[in-house]
PQR file with spaces between the fields and no chain letter, atoms N, CA, C, O and H, PARSE charges and radii, in Angstrom:
ATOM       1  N    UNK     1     -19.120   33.452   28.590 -0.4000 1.5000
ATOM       2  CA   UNK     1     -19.336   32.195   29.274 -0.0000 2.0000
ATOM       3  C    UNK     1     -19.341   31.047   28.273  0.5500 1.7000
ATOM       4  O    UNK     1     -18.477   30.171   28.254 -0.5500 1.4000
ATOM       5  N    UNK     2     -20.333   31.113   27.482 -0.4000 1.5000
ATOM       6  CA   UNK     2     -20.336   29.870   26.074 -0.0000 2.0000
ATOM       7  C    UNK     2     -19.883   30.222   24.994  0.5500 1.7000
ATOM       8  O    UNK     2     -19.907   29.414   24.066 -0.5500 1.4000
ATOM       9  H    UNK     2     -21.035   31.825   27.498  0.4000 1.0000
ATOM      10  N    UNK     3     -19.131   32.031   24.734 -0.4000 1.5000
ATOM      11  CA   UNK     3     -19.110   32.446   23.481 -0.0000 2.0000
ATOM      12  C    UNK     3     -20.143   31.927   22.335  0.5500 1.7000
ATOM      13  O    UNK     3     -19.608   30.970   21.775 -0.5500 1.4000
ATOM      14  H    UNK     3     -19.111   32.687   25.488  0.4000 1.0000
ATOM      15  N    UNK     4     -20.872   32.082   22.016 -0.4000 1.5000
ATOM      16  CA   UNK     4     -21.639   32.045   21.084 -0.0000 2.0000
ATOM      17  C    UNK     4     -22.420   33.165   20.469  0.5500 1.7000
ATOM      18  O    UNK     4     -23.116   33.919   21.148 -0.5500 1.4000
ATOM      19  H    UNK     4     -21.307   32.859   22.471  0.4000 1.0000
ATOM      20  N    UNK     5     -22.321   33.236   19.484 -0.4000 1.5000
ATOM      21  CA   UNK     5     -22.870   34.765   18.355 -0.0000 2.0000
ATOM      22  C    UNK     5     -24.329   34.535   17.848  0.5500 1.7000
ATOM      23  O    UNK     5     -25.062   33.554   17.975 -0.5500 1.4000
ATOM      24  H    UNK     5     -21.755   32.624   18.932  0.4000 1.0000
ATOM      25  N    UNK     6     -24.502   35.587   17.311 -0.4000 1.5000
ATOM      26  CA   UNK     6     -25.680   35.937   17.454 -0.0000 2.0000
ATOM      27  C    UNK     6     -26.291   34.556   16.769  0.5500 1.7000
ATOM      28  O    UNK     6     -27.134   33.813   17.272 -0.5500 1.4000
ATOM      29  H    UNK     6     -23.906   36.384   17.208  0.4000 1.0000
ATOM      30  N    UNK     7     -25.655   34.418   15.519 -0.4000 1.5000
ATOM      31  CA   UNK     7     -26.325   32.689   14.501 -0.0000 2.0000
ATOM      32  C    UNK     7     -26.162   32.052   15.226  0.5500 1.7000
ATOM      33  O    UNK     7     -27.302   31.589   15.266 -0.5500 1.4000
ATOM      34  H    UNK     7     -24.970   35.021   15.110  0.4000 1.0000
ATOM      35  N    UNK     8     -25.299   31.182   16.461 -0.4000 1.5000
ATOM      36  CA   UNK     8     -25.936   30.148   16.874 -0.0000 2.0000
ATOM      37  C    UNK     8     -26.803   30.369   17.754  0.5500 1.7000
ATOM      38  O    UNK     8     -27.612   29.481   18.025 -0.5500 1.4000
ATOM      39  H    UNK     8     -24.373   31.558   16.429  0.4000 1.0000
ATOM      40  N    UNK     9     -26.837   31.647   18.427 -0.4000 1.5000
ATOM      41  CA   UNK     9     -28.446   32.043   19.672 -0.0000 2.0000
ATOM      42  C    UNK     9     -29.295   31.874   18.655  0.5500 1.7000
ATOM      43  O    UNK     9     -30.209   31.173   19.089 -0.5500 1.4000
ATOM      44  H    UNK     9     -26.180   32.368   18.207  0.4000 1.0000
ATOM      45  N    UNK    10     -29.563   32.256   17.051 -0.4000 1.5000
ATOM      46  CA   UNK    10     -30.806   32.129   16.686 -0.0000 2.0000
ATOM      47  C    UNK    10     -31.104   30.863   15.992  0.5500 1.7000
ATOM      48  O    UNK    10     -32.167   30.670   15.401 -0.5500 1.4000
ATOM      49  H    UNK    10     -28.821   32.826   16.699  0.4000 1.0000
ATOM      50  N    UNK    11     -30.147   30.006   16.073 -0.4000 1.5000
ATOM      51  CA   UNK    11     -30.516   28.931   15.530 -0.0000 2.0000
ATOM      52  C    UNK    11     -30.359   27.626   16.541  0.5500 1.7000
ATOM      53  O    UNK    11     -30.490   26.429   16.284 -0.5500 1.4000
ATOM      54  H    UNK    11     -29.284   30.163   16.553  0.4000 1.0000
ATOM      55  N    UNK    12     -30.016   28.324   17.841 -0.4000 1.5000
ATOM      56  CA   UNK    12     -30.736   27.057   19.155 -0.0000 2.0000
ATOM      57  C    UNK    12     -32.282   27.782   19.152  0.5500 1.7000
ATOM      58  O    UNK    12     -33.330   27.215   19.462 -0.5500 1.4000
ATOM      59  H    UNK    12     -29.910   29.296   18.049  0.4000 1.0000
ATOM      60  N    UNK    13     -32.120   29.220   18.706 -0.4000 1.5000
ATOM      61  CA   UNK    13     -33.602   29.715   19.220 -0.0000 2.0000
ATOM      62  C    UNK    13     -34.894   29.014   18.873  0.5500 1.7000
ATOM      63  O    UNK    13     -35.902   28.659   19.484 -0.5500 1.4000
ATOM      64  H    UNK    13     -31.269   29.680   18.454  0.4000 1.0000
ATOM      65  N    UNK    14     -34.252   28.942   17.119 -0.4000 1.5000
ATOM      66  CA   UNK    14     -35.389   27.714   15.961 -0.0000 2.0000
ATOM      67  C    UNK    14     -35.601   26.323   16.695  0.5500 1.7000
ATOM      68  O    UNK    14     -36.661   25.973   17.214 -0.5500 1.4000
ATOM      69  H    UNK    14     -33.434   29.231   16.622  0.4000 1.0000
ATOM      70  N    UNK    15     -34.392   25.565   16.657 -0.4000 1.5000
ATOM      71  CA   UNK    15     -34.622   24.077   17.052 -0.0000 2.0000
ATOM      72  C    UNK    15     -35.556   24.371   18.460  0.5500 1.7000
ATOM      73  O    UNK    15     -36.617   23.771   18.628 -0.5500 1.4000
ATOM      74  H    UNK    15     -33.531   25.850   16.235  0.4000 1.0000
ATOM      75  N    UNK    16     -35.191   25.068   19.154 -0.4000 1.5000
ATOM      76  CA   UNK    16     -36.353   25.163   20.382 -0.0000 2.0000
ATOM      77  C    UNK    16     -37.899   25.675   20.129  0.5500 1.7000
ATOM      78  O    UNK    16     -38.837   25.165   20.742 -0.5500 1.4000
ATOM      79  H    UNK    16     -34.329   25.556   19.018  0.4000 1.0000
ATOM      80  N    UNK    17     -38.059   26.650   19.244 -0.4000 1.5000
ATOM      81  CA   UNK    17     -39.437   26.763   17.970 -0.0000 2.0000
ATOM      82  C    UNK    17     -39.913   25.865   17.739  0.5500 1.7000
ATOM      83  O    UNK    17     -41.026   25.688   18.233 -0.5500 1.4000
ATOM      84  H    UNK    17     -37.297   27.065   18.746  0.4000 1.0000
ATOM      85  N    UNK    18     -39.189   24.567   16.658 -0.4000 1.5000
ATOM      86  CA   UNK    18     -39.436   23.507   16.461 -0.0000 2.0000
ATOM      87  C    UNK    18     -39.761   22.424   17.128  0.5500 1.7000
ATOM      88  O    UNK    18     -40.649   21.623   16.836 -0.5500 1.4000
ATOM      89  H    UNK    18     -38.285   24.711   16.257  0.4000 1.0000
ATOM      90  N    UNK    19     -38.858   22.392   18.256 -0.4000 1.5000
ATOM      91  CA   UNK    19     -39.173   21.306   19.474 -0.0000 2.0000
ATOM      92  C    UNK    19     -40.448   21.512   20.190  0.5500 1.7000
ATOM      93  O    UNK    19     -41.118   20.485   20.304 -0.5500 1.4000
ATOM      94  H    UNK    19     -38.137   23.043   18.493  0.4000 1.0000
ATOM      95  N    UNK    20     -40.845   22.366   20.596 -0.4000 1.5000
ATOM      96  CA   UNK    20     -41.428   22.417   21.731 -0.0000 2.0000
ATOM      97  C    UNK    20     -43.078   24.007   21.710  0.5500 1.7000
ATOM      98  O    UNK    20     -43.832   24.354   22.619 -0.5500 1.4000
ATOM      99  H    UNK    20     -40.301   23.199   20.504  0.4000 1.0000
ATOM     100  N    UNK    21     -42.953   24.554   20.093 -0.4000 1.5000
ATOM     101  CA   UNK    21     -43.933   25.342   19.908 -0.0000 2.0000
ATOM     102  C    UNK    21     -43.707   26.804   20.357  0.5500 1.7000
ATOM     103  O    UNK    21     -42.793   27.147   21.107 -0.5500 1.4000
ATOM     104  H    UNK    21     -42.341   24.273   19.354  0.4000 1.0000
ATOM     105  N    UNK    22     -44.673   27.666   19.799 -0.4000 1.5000
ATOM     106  CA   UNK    22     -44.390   29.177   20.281 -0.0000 2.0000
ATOM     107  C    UNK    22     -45.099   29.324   21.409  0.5500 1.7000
ATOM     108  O    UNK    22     -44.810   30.343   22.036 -0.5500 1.4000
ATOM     109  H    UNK    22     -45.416   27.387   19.190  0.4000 1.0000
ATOM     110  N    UNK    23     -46.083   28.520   21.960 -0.4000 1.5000
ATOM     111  CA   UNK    23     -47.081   28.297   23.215 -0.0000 2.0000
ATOM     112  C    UNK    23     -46.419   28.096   24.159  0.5500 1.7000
ATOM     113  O    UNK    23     -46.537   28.847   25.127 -0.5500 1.4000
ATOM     114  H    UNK    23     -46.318   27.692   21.450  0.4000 1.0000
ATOM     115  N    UNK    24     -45.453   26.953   24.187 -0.4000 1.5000
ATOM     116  CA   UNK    24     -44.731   26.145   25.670 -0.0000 2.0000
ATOM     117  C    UNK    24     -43.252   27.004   25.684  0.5500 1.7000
ATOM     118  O    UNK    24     -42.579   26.880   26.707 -0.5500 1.4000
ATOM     119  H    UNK    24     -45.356   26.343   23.400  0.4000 1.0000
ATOM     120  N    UNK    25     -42.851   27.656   24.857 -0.4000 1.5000
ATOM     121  CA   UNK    25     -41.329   28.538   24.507 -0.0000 2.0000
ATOM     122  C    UNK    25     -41.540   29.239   26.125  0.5500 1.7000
ATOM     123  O    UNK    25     -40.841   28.987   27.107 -0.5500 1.4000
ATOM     124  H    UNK    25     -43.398   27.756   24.026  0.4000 1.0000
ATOM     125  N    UNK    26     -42.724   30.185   26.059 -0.4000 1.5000
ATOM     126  CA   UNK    26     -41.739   31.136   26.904 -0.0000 2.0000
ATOM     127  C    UNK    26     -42.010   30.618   28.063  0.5500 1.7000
ATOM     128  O    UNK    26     -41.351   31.038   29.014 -0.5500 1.4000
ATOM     129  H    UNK    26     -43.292   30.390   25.262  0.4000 1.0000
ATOM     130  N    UNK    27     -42.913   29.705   28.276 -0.4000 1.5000
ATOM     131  CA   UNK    27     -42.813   28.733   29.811 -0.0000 2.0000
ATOM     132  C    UNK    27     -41.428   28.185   30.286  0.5500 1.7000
ATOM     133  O    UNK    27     -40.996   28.380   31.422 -0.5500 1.4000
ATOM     134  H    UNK    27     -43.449   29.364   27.503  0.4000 1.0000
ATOM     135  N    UNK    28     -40.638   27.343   29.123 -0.4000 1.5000
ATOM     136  CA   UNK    28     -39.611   26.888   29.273 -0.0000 2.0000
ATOM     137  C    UNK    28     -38.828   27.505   29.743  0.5500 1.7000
ATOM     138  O    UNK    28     -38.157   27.291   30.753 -0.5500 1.4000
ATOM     139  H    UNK    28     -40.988   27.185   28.199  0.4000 1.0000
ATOM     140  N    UNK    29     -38.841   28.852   28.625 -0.4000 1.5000
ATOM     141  CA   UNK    29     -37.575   29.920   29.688 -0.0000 2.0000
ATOM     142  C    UNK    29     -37.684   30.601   30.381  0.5500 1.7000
ATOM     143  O    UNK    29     -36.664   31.260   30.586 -0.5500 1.4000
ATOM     144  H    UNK    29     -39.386   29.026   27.805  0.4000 1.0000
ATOM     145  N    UNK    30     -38.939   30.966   31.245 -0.4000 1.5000
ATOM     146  CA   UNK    30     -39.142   31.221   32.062 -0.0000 2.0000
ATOM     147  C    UNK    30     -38.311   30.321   33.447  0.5500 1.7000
ATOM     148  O    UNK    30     -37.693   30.737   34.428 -0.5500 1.4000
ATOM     149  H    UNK    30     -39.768   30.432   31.078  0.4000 1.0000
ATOM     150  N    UNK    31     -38.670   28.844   32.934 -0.4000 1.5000
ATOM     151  CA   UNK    31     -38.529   28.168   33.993 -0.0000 2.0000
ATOM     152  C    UNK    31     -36.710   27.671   34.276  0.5500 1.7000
ATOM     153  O    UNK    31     -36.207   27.196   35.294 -0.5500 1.4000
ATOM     154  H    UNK    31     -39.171   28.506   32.138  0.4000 1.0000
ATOM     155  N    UNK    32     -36.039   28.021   32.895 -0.4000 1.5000
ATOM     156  CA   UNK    32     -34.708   27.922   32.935 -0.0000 2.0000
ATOM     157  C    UNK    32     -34.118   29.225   33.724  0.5500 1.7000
ATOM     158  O    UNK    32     -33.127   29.165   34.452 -0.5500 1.4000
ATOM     159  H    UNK    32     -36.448   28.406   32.067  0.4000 1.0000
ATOM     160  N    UNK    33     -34.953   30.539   33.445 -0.4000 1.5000
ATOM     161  CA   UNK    33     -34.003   31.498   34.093 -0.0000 2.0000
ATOM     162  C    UNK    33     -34.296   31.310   35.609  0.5500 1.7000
ATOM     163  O    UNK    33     -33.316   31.428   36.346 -0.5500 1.4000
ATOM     164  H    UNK    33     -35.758   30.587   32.854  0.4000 1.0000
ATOM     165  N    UNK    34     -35.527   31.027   36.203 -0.4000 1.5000
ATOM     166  CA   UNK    34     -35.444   30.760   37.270 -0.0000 2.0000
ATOM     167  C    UNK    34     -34.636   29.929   38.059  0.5500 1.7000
ATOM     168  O    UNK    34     -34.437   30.203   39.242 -0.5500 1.4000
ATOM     169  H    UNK    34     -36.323   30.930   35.605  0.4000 1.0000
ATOM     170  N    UNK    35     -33.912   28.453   37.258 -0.4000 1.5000
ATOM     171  CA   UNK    35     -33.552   27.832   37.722 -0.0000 2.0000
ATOM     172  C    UNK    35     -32.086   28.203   37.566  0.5500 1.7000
ATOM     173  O    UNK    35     -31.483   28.185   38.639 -0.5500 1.4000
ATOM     174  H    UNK    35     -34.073   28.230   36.296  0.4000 1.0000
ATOM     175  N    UNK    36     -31.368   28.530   36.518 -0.4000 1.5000
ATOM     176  CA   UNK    36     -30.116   29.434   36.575 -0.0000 2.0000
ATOM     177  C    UNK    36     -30.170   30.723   37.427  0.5500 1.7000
ATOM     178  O    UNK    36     -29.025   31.153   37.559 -0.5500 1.4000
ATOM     179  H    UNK    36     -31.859   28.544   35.646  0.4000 1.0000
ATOM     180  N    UNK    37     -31.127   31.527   38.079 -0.4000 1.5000
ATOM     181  CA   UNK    37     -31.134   32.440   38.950 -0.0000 2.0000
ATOM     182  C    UNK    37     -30.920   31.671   40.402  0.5500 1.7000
ATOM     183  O    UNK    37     -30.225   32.389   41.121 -0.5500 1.4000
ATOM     184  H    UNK    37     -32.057   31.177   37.972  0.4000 1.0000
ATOM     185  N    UNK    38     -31.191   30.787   40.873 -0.4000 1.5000
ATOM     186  CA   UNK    38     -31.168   29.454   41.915 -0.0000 2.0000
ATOM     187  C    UNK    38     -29.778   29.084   42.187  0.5500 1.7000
ATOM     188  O    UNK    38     -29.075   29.134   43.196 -0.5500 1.4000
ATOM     189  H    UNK    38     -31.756   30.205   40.288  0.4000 1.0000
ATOM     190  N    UNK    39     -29.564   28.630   40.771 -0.4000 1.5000
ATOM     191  CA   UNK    39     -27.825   28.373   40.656 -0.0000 2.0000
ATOM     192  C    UNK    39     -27.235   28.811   41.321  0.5500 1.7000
ATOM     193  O    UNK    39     -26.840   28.414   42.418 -0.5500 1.4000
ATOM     194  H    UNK    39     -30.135   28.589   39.951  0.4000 1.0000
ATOM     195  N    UNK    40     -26.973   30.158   40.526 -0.4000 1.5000
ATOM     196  CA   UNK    40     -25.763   31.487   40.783 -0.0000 2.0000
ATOM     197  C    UNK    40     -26.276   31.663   42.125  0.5500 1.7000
ATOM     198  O    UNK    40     -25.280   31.815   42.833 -0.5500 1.4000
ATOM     199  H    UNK    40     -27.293   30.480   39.635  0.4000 1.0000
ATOM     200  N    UNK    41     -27.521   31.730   42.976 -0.4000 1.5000
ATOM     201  CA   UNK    41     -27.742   32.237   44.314 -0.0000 2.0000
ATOM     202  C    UNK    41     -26.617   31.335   45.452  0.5500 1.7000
ATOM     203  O    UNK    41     -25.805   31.670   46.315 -0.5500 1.4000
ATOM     204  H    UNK    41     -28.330   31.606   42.401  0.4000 1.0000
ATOM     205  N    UNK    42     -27.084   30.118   44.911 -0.4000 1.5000
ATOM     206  CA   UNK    42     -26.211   28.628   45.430 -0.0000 2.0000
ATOM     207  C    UNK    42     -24.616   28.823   45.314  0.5500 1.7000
ATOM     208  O    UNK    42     -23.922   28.465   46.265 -0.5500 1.4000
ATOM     209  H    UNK    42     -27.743   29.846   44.210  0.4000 1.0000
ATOM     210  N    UNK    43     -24.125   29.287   44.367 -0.4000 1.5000
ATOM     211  CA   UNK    43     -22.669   29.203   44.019 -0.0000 2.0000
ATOM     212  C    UNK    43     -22.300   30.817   44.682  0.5500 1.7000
ATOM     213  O    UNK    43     -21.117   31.087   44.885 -0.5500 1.4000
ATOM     214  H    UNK    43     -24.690   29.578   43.594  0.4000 1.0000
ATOM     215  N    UNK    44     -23.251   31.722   44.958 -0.4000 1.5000
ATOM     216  CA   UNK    44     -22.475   32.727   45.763 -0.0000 2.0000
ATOM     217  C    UNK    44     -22.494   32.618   46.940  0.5500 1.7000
ATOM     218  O    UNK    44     -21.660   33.272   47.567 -0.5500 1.4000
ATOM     219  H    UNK    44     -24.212   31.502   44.794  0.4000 1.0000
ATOM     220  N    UNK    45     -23.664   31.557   47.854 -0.4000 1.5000
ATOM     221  CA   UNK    45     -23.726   31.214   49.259 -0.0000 2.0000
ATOM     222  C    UNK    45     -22.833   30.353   49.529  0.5500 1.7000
ATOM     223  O    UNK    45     -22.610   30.288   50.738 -0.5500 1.4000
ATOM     224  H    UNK    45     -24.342   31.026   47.345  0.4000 1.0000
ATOM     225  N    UNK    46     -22.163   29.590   48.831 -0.4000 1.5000
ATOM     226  CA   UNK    46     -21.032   28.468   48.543 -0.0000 2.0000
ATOM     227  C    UNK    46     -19.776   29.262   48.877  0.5500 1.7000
ATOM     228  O    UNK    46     -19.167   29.211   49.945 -0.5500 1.4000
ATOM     229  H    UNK    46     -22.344   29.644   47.849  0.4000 1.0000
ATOM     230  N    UNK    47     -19.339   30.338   47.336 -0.4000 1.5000
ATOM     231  CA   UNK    47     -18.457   31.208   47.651 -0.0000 2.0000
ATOM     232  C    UNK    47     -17.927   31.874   49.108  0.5500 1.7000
ATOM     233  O    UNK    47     -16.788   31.950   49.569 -0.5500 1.4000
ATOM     234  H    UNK    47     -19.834   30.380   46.468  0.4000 1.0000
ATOM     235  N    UNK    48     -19.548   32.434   49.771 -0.4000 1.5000
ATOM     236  CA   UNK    48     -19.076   33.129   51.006 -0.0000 2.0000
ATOM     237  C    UNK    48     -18.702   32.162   51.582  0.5500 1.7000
ATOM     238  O    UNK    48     -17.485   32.145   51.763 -0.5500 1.4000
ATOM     239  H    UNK    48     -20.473   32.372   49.396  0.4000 1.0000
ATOM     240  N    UNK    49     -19.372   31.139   52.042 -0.4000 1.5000
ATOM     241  CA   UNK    49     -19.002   30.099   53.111 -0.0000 2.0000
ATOM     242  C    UNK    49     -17.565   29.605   52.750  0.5500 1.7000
ATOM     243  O    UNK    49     -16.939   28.971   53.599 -0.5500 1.4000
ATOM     244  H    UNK    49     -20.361   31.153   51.895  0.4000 1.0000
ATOM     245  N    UNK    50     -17.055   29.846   51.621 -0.4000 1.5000
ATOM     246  CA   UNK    50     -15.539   29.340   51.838 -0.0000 2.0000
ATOM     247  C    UNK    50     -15.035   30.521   52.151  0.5500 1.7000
ATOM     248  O    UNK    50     -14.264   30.320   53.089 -0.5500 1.4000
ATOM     249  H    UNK    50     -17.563   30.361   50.931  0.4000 1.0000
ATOM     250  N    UNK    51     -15.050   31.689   51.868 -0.4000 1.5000
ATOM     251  CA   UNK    51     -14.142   32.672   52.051 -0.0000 2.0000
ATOM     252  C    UNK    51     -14.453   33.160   53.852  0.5500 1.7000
ATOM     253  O    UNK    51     -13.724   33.993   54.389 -0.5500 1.4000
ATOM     254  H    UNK    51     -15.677   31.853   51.106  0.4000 1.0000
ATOM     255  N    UNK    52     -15.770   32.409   54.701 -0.4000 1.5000
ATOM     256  CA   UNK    52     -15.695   32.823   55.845 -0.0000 2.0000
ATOM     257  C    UNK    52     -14.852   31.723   56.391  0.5500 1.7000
ATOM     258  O    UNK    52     -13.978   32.127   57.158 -0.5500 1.4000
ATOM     259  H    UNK    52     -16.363   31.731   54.265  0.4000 1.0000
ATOM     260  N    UNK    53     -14.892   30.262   56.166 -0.4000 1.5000
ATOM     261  CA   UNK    53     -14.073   29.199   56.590 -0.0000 2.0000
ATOM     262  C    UNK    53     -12.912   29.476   56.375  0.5500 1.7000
ATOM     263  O    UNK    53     -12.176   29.203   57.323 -0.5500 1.4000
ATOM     264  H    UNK    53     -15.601   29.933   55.542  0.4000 1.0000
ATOM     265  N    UNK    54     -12.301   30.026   55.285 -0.4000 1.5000
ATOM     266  CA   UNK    54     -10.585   30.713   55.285 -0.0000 2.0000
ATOM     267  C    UNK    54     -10.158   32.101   55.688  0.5500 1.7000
ATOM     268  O    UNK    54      -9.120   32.674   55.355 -0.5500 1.4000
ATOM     269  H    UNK    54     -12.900   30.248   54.515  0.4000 1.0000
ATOM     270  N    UNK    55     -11.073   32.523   56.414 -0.4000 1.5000
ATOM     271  CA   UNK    55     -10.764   33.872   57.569 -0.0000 2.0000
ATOM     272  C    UNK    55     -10.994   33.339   58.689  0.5500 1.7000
ATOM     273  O    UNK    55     -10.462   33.897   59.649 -0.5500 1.4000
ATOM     274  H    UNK    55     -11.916   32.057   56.684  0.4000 1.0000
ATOM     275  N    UNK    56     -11.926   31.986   58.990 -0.4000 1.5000
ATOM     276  CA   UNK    56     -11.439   31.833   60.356 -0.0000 2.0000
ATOM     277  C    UNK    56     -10.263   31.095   60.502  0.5500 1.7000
ATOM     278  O    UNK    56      -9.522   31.115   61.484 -0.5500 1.4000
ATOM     279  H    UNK    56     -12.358   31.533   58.211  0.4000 1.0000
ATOM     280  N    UNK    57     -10.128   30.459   59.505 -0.4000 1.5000
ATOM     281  CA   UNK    57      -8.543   29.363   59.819 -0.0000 2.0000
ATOM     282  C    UNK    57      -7.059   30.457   59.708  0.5500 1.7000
ATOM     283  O    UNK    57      -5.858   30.232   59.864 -0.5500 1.4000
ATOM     284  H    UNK    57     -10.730   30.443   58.707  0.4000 1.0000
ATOM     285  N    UNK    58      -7.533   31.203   59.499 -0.4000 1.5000
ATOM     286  CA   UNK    58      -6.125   32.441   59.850 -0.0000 2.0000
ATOM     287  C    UNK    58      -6.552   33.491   60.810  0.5500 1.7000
ATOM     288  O    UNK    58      -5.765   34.374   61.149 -0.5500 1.4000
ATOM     289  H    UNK    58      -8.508   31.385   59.372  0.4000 1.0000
């Protein structure tokens, strides 16, 4: 999806260390995977609804 290797996952991992502490870290991503789990739910209810709108138009 972003290609990115293992050095730049661990060195967004730091600047986010740095930014924001080892206390508030796993809140954050907690609250990102939830909201990327939301996403993808959205973009596959999206998906169906087009693929049922182009089985009824044929």
């Amino acid at each position: 999806m972003f290609n990115l290797g293992t050095g730049e996952l661990v060195l967004i991992f730091l600047i986010l260390l740095l930014l924001f502490g080892g206390k508030r870290l796993p809140g954050i991503a907690r609250g990102f995977a939830n909201s990327l789990r939301e996403f993808r739910g959205a973009l596959d209810d999206t998906k169906e609804e087009i693929k049922k709108s182009e089985k009824s138009e044929n």
